[in-house]
DOLO-898658 format. One record per residue (C-alpha): x, y, z; residue in one letter. Coordinates in steps of 0.5 Angstrom, whole numbers, plus 2048, in hexadecimal, padded with zeros to 3 digits. Each point is the difference from the previous one (the first is absolute). Example, Ala and Ser with C-alpha at 12.3 -4.5 7.8 and 13.67 -1.06 7.14 Angstrom:
# residues 2
8197F7810A8028077FES
***
This chain:
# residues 225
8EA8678B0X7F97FC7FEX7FC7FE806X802807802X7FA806802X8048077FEX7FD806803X8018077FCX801805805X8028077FEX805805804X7FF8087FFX805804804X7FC806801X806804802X8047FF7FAX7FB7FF7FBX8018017F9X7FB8067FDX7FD7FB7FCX7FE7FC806X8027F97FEX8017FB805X8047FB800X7FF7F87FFX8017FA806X7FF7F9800X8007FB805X7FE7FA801X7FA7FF805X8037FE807X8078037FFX801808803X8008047FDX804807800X7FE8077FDX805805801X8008087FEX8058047FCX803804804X805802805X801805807X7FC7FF807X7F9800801X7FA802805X7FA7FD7FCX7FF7FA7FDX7F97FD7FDX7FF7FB7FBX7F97FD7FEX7FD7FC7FBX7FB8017FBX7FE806804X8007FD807X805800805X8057FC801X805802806X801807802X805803804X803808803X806801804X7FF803806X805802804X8047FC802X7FE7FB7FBX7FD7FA802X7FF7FA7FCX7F87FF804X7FE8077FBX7FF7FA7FBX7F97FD7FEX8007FB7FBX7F87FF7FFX7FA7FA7FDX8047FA7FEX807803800X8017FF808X8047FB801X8037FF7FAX8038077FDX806804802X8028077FFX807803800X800806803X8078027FDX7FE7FF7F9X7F87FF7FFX8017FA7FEX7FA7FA801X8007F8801X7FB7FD7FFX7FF7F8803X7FC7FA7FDX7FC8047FBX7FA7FE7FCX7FC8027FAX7FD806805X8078037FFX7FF8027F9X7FF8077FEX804807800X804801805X802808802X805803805X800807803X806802803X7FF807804X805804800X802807804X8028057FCX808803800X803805804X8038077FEX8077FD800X807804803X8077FF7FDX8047FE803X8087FE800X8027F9802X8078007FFX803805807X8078027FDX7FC8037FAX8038077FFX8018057FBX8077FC7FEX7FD7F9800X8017FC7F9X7F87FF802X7FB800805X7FA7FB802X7F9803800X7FA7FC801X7F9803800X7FD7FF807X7F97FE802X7FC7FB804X7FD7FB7FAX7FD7FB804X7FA7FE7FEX8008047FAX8017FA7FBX8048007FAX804806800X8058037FCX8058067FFX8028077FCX805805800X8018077FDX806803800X7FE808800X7FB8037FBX8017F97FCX7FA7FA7FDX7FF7FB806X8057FA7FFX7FE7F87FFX7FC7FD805X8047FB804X7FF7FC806X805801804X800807805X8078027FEX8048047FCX8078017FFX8038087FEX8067FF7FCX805807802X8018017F8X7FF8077FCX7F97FE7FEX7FD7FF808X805806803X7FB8057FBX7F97FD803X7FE804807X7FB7FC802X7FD7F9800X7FA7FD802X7FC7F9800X7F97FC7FEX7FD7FA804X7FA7FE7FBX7FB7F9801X7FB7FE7FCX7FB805805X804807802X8068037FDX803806805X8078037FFX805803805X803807801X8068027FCX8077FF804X8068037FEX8047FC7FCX8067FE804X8058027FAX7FC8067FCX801807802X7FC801805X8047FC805X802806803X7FA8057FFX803806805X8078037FDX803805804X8048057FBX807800803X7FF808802X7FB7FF804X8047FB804X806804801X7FB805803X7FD7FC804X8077FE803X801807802X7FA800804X8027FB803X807802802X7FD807802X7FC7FD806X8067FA802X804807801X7FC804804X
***
């Protein structure tokens, strides 16, 4: 690599960055691109990136989004790009004025109160399971991720995935309500209790049989008159 000038540029995903603040070192040869790319995951609605303090391009989505809300500013125009999907930045023909602390800020929504949901139609007190998910518009909210609490029980592992699966076993038929979390790095919102599909609140109005005899009478009496 003699004969070669390095530029040492460093990244900082503002977004995910560490409680200590460490940033992570980027080498690369002066006139080749380089590629600064943030941790994380999930849509978003504003992305600014600047180095050393001073802005480098700067986007917000509007509605509907459009790629001319992108401003590249100094001596980035021309030679950078920014994709809008994951935040990440390409920087062409570079030079030693490219070196410095590069940071990342990613603004994203916070998340609704979610509903569950079932997704599975022919869930049924005699399903062998059933499908919930836990249902919310997450767009623009960024990483986001999901829980489950069956009744008064702790909240259950974060996961990615919206759904979960209720198996019709003796432990699920004694839960009588379930209900989910949405949480992202900015909001955390749980949804209403649901009755669970196998507990014993499935049928929360039991008639006592003479009272539905009694009530056939009646109904009887005003046929015949």
């Amino acid at each position: 690599m003699e004969g070669h000038t390095w530029s040492r540029l460093l990244l900082l995903a503002a977004l995910l960055s560490s409680a200590a603040g460490q940033s992570v070192p980027v080498y690369v040869v002066v006139g080749d691109p380089l590629v600064l790319t943030p941790s994380g995951s999930g849509a978003l609605s504003s992305i600014v990136w600047d180095l050393n303090g001073n802005l480098v391009a700067e986007w917000a989505k509007s509605d509907p989004a459009v790629e001319s809300d992108l401003e590249f500013y100094r001596s980035f125009k021309g030679r950078a790009n920014l994709n809008l999907a994951t935040g990440q930045l390409v920087i062409e023909n570079t030079t030693g004025a490219d070196s410095g602390l590069f940071k990342v800020a990613q603004v994203i929504k916070r998340v609704p109160e979610p509903e569950v949901q079932m997704r599975t139609l022919t869930c049924s007190p005699d399903s062998s399971n059933c499908t919930l998910t836990c249902s919310g518009n997450a767009t623009g909210a960024g990483p986001v991720t999901y829980s489950w609490r069956e009744g008064t029980e702790p909240w259950g592992p974060e996961q990615k995935s919206p759904d979960t699966i209720l198996q019709n076993d003796e432990e699920v038929q004694g839960v009588e309500t379930i209900s989910c979390r949405m949480t992202n790095p900015v909001s955390m919102e749980e949804s209403e209790t649901a009755n669970s599909m196998f507990g014993p609140q499935i049928c929360p109005f039991i008639i006592p049989w003479e009272n539905i005899k009694k009530l056939l009478n009646v109904i009887k009496k005003v046929i015949l008159k």
